[in-house]
Phi, psi and omega in degrees: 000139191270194158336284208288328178281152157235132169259181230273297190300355120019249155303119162265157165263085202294329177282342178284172205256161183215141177201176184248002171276188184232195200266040161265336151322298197290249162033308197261007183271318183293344201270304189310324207276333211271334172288328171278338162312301167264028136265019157266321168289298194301329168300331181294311199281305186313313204294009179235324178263357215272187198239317190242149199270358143293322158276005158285336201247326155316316193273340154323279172316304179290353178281303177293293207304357164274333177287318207269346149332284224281349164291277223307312178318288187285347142330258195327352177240352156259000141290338178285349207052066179237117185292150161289128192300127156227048198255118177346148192251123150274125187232169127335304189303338173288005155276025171255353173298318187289343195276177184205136146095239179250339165274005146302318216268313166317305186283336156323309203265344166294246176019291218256014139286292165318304166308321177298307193283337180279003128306271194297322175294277213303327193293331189282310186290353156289325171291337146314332184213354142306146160285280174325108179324283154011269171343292152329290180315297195292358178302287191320317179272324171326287183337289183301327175283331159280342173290313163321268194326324184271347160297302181323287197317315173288331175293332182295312216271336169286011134098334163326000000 
């Protein structure tokens, strides 16, 4: 084959987008995108409004670290070439708009008790039927990071 030939494996396409997973990868970044979005508004909501200052400095901590979850998530779906979902989530958590005070801080602290464990359920089934390096990792570290939080969350609720 001279220069000038090529076969098809050859060429590459620098524009298509590339990754190493299968599709319990895509599946769990979009279900990961769809859940941190509004627990990123509701921590946004708790760290200004919430009643007590532990749990302002708890919905404080889980926010950037969720925010920054959630940069890794859309990376990783824009290597996939998958546009970002950006049309509003309706959750449980928009039932935090209206409270104030310590009945903020109780339903916040349900919420984001529940979110921890369905962050953890989903990270073990990625870790199980995922591929994607990328992917694994944020499984992983979502696991260690929902476990902590929820080590937080019972010390709030044991009044510590």
């Amino acid at each position: 084959m001279t220069g000038s030939q090529h076969t098809l494996d050859d060429r590459s396409d620098t524009s298509a987008p590339r990754h190493d997973g299968n599709d319990a990868d895509l599946r769990y970044l979009q279900q990961s995108r769809a859940a941190l979005v509004p627990v990123v508004e509701g921590c946004r909501t708790v760290a200004t409004r919430g009643g007590d200052d532990d749990v302002r400095a708890l919905a404080r901590s889980t926010w950037v670290e969720q925010a920054d979850r959630l940069s890794a998530v859309s990376a990783c779906l824009r290597a996939w070439g998958t546009a970002a979902d950006t049309r509003p989530h309706p959750s449980s958590i928009d039932a935090l708009a209206p409270l104030h005070g310590a009945a903020l801080d109780r339903a916040f602290a349900d919420q984001l008790t529940s979110h921890a464990h369905a962050s953890i359920d989903a990270a073990r089934v990625e870790l199980v039927a995922g591929a994607g390096r990328a992917e694994r990792q944020i499984a992983e570290d979502a696991i260690h990071a929902e476990d902590r939080r929820l080590a937080r969350l019972a010390l709030l609720a044991s009044g510590q």
